[in-house]
C-alpha positions as CSV (number, residue, x, y, z in Angstrom):
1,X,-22.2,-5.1,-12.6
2,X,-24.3,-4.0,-9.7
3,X,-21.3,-2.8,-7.4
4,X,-21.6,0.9,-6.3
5,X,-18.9,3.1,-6.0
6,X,-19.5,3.6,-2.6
7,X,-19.3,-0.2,-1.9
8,X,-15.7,-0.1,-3.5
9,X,-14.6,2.6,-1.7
10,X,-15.4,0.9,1.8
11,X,-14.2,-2.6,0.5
12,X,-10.8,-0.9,-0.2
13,X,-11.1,1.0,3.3
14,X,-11.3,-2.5,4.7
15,X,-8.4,-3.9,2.5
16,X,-6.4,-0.8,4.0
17,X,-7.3,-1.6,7.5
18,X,-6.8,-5.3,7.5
19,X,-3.1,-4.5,5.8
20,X,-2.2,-1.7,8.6
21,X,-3.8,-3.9,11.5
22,X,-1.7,-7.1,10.4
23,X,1.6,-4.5,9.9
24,X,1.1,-3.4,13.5
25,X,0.8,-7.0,14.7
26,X,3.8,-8.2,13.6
27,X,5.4,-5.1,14.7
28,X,4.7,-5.5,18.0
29,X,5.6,-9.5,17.7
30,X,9.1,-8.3,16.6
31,X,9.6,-5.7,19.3
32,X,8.2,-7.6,21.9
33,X,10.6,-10.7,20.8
34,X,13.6,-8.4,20.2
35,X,13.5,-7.4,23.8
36,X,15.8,-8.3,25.8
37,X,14.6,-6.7,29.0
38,X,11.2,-8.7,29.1
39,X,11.9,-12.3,30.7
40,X,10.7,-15.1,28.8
41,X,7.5,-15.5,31.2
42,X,6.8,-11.4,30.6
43,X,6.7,-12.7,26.3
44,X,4.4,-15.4,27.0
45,X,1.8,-13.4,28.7
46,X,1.9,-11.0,26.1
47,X,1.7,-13.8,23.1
48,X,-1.3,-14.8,25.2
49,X,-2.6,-11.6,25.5
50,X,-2.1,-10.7,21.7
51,X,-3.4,-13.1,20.3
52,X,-6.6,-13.8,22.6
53,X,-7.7,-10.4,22.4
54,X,-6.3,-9.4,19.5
55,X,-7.2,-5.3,18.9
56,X,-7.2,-4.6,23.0
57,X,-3.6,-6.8,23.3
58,X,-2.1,-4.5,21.1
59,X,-4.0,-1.4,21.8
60,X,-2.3,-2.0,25.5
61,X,0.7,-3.0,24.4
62,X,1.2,0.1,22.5
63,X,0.1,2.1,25.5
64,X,2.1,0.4,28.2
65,X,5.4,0.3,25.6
66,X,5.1,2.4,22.5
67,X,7.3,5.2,23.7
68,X,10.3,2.2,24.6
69,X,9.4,0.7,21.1
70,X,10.7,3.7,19.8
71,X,13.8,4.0,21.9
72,X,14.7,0.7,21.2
73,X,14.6,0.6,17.4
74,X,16.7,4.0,17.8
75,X,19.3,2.0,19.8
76,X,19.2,-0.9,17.2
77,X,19.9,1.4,14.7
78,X,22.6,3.2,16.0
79,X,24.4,-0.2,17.2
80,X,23.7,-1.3,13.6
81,X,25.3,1.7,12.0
82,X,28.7,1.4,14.5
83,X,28.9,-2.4,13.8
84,X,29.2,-1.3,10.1
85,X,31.4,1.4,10.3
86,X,33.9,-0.5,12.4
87,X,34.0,-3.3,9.3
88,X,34.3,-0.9,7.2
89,X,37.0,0.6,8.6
90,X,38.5,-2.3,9.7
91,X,38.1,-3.8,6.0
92,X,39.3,-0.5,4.4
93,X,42.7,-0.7,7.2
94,X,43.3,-4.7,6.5
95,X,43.2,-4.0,2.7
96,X,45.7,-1.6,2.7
97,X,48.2,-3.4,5.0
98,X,47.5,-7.0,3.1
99,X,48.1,-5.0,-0.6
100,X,51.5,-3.4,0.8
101,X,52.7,-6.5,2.5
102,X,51.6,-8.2,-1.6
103,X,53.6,-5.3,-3.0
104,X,56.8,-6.3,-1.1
105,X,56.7,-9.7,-1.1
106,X,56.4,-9.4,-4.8
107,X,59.1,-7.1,-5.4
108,X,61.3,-9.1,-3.3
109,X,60.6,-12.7,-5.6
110,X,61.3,-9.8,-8.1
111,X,64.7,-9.4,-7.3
112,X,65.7,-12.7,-6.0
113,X,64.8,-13.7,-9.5
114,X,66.9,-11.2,-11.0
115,X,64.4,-9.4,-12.8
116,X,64.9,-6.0,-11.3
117,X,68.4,-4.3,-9.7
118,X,69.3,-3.7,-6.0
119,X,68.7,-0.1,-6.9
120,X,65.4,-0.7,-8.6
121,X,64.0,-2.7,-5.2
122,X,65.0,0.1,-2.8
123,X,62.9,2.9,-5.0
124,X,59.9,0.9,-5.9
125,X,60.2,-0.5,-2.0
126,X,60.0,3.2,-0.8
127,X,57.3,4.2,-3.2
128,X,55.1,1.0,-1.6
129,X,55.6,2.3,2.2
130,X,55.1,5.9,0.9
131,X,51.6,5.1,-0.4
């Protein structure tokens, strides 16, 4: 085995670089398509630009619109984090209503069967809406 240690470290340097390089590419890819202010014409040239001059093309874009890159995945996030916490709460607020509307329509077959008194409805009806 004639492979200096050297030799591995650089080989795994390059592994490393290739890895980031290819990370950053499709970053910008997903930022550049996620964009909504760039017309389709504006995503073309940069696809063009990209992926003809690969390390320049993203050197650039990162330049022209790393700063809005960061704004925008900011934006995402907090539209991402409302969006859930309104189903949530939404979720949380229909499961409540649908269980007391179960409750009473179950207590009322309940008593039209005869299984429980007149009495018995009223208190285990106020003890639902109470809850």
């Amino acid at each position: 085995m004639n492979y200096p240690l050297l030799n591995v470290f650089f080989t795994t340097m390059w592994v490393f670089l290739w890895v980031m390089w290819f990370f950053l590419l499709f970053r910008v890819f997903g930022d550049l398509f996620r964009d909504d202010s760039v017309s389709g014409w504006g995503k073309a040239g940069w696809c063009v630009f990209v992926l003809v001059l690969p390390f320049l093309g993203v050197f650039v874009y990162l330049i022209a619109r790393g700063k809005s890159m960061g704004r925008r995945e900011m934006q995402r996030s907090q539209e991402a984090e409302a969006e859930f916490r309104s189903y949530v709460q939404d979720a949380a607020a229909g499961s409540s209503t649908t269980s007391q509307a179960g409750e009473l329509s179950k207590l009322a077959e309940l008593r039209q069967h005869g299984d429980i008194t007149e009495d018995e409805y009223k208190r285990a009806k106020e003890h639902v809406l109470a809850a």
